[in-house]
N, C-alpha and C positions, 0 to 999 in steps of 0.2 A: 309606864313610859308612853308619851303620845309618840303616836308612829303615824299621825297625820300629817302626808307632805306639802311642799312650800305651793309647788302646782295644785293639789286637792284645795288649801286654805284660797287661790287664789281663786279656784272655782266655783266654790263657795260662796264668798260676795259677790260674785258675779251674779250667780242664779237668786240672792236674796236680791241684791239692786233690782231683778228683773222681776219680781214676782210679782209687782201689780199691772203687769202688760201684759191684755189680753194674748190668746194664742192665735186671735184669728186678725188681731189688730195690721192687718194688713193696709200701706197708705196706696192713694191712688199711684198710676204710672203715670211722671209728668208728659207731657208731649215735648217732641223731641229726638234726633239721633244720638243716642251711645247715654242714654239720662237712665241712672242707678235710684229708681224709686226708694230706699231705704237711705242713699246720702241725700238723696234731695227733701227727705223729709225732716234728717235730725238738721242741715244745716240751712241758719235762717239766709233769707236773701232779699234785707232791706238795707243792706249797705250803699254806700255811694258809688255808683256807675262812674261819675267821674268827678274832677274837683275843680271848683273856679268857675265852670262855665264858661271857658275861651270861643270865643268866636273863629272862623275859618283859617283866617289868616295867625292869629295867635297861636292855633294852635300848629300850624305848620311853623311856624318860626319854635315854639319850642320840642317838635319835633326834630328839625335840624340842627338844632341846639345841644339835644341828648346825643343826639348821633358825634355829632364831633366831640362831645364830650368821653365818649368810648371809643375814639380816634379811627373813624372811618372818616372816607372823604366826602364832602356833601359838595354837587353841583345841581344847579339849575337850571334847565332849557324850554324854550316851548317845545311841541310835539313834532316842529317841522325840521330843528335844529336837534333831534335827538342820534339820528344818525349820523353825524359831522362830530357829533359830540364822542360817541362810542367811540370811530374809528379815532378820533384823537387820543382817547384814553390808553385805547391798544396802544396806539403806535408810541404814546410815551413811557407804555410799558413793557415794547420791546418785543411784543406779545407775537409769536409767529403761528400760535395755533390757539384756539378759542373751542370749547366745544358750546354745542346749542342743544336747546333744549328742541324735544320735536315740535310743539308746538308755539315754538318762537317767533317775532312776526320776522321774517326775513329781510325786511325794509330797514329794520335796525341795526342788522350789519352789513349794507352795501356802499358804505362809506370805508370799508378796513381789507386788507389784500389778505391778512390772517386766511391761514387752511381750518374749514371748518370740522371739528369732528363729532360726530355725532353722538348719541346717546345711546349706546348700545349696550344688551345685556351682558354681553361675551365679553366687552370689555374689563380688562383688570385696572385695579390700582395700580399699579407701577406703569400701565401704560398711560393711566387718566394723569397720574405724575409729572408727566414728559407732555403734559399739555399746557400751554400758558396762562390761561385765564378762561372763564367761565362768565359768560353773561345769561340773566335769568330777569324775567319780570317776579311779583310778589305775589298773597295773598292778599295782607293787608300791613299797615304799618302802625306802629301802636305811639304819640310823640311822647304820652308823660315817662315812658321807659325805655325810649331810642333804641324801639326792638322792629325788627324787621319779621315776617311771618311767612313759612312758602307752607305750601301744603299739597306737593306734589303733584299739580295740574301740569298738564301740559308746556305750558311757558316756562315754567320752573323746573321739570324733569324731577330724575330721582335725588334724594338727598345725597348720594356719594359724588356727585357732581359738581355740588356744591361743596364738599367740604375735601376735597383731594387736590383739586387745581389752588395755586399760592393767590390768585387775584382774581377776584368775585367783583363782577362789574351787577348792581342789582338796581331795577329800574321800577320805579315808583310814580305813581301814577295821582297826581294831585289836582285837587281835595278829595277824588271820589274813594281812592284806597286807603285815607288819613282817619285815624280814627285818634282820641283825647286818650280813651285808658285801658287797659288788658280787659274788663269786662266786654264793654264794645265791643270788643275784638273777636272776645268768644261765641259773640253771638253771631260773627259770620263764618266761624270756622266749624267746621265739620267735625267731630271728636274720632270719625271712626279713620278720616285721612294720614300719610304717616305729614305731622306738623314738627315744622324746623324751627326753632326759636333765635334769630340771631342779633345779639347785641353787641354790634363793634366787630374790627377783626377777631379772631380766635388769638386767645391769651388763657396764660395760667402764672401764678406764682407759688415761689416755695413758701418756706415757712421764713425764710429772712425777706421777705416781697421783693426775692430780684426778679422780674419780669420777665417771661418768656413769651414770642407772640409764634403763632405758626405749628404750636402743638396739636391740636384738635382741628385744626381748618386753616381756610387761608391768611396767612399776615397781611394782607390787602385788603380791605373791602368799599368800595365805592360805589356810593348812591347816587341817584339821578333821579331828582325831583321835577319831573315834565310833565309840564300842562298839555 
């Protein structure tokens, strides 16, 4: 009777696939924060960085494009009208307390009466709850996938800040933060940051796709594309 098991047979072609690789066949370490020398050598990386080749302005038009198409609100201000602009959003949001990030520029909300609260460790959920809306700058924004990117700097604060308050006011910074495609992107992020990937409000559906928004993060999200 064979009494060789399904794991032993499975180990088995493992170690014969492996048998003409040296033992010492070690690849170099690329350069790099958080780079896995053993993935970066099995996978190739002559793919396309991005597609079309959009210039400046194309590319921010179908960055705001994705974004509304995952029903966040997209506005546009120059840098002078960005504070007129926030407190606007608040107040049609009703919004009577906001928290900030610590490293927020403070010029950005001295257009709004909202109580500010801060970002603090000690804070809970249920208290972050009972706070209206949450303004943050980005990392970077990505347009062919209408994803937004934080990665916990300063302006941005911790991720539960971002996804506890029901309306995410998130301020994007154009053309210097716009990038055409997730590669791009990667190459300004830091792998070892904790990095937030957001496309659209937070939503989920069942298995019949009735739609729910507000499960995972806030039902609101509104962008602000300022030069």
């Amino acid at each position: 009777m064979n009494s060789v098991s399904s794991r032993e047979r499975i180990l088995g072609r493992v170690r014969r696939a492996l048998a003409d690789v040296p033992e010492d066949d070690t690849p170099p370490v690329p350069k790099g924060p958080g780079r896995d020398p053993q993935y970066e050598q099995a996978v190739a990386r002559d793919y396309l960085r991005e597609h079309g080749g959009l210039g400046v302005e194309e590319t921010l038009e179908l960055l705001a494009e994705n974004l509304a198409d995952y029903r966040a609100l997209v506005h546009r201000c120059p840098e002078a009208e960005l504070a007129s602009v926030i407190g606007r959003l608040l107040g049609e949001r009703g919004a009577k307390s906001v928290v900030v990030p610590p490293g927020l520029d403070p010029r950005w909300l001295a257009e709004t009466d909202a109580e500010r609260v801060e970002d603090l460790a000690e804070s809970t959920a249920r208290e972050l709850d009972r706070v209206g809306s949450v303004v943050t700058a980005c990392a970077v924004a990505i347009a062919e996938t209408g994803t937004i990117v934080l990665d916990g700097s300063p302006d941005q604060g911790r991720r539960r800040i971002t996804l506890v308050p029901d309306h995410h006011i998130c301020v994007v910074r154009v053309p210097d933060q716009v990038v055409a495609s997730v590669p791009q992107a990667l190459e300004r992020l830091d792998p070892g940051r904790p990095l937030t990937w957001i496309s659209g409000p937070s939503a989920t559906s069942d298995i019949e796709l009735d739609r729910v928004e507000g499960v995972h993060g806030p039902r609101t999200l509104e962008v602000i594309l300022v030069r």
